[in-house]
N, C-alpha and C positions, 0 to 999 in steps of 0.2 A: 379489718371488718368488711364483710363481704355480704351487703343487703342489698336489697332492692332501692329501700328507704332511710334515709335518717332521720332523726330527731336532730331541729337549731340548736340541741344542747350536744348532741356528736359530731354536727356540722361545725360545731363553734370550736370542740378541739381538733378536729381534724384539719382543719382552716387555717388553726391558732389567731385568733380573731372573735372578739364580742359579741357576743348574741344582737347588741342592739345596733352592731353596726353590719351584720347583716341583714338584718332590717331595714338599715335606712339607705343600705344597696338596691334591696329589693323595692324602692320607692324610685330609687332613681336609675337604674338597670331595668327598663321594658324588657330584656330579655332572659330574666330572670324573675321564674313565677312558679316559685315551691305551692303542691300542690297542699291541702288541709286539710284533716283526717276528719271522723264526726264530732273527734271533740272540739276542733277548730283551732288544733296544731300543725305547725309547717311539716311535711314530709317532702323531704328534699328528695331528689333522685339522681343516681352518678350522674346525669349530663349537668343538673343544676351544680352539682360539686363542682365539673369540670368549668361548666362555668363561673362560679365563686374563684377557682384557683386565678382562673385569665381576669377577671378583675383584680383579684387582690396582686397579682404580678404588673398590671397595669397601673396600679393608685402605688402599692407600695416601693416596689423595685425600679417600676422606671418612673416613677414621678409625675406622673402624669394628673391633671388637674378633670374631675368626671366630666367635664364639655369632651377634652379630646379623648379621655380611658372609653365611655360612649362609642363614639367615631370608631375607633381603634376595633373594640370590640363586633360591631357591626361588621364590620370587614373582615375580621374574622372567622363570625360565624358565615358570613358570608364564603369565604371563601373553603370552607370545610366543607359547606353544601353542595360546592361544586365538583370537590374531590370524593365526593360520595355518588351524585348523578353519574361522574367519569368513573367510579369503579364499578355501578351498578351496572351500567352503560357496558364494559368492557365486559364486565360479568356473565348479563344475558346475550353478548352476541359468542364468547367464548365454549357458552351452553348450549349452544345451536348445534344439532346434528349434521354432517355432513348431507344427508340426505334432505335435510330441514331447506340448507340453502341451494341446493341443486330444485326444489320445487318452487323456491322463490325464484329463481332465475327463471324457470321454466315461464312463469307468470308472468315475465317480463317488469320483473321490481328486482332490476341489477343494485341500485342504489337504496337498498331499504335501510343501510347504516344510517346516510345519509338524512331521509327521514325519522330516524331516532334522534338525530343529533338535532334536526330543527326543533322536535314536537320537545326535547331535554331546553332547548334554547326558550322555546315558547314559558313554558313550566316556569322556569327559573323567572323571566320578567314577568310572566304576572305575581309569581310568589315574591319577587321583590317588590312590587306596588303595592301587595298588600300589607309588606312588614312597610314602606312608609307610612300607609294610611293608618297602622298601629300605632306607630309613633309619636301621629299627631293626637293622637285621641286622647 
């Protein structure tokens, strides 16, 4: 099946996993927040799938008890987020025209990777203060 969205009742076989205990994930997983259509059904979307699989590999397969499946997850997503600045990253300077960086130089901004790489480093800490300040809420 190849949607945008699913229904908790396609999420629940695609899962192999209870409707009500995705639910009671979705109570105790901040990082999982299916969005709800006008009738005030969950419409999951592949990242919330993908995230439903990495819990339920966390709770079922390694045993993990939800304090640490939590932890676990978090640094995950975490660490995805980085692998994606570092591809976007890699992405837009690969996109650069030869000409492009011959007029940066000229301008005397030899290091302007380098100011990607800070304003990427900036980004990342405040978006990580603000998934704590989610947390506690």
């Amino acid at each position: 099946m190849k949607k945008l969205y699913y229904s908790i009742g396609e999420v629940s076989k695609l899962i192999e996993e209870e409707q009500h205990i995705l639910r009671y994930w979705e109570k105790e997983f901040p990082q999982l927040r299916p969005k709800k259509n006008r009738g005030g059904n969950r419409s999951y979307s592949k990242n919330d799938l993908s995230t439903l699989k990495a819990i339920k590999r966390l709770i079922r397969e390694e045993k993990l008890p939800i304090s640490e499946a939590k932890k676990r997850l978090t640094s995950l997503i975490e660490r995805k987020q980085e692998k994606k600045l570092r591809s976007a990253s890699t992405k837009s300077n690969a996109n650069k025209s030869p000409q492009t960086i011959e007029k940066v130089e000229e301008k005397g901004i030899s290091n302007s990777i380098a100011i990607d790489k800070n304003a990427l480093k900036q980004v990342y800490t405040e978006l990580s203060s603000i998934l704590e300040i989610l947390k506690s809420i």
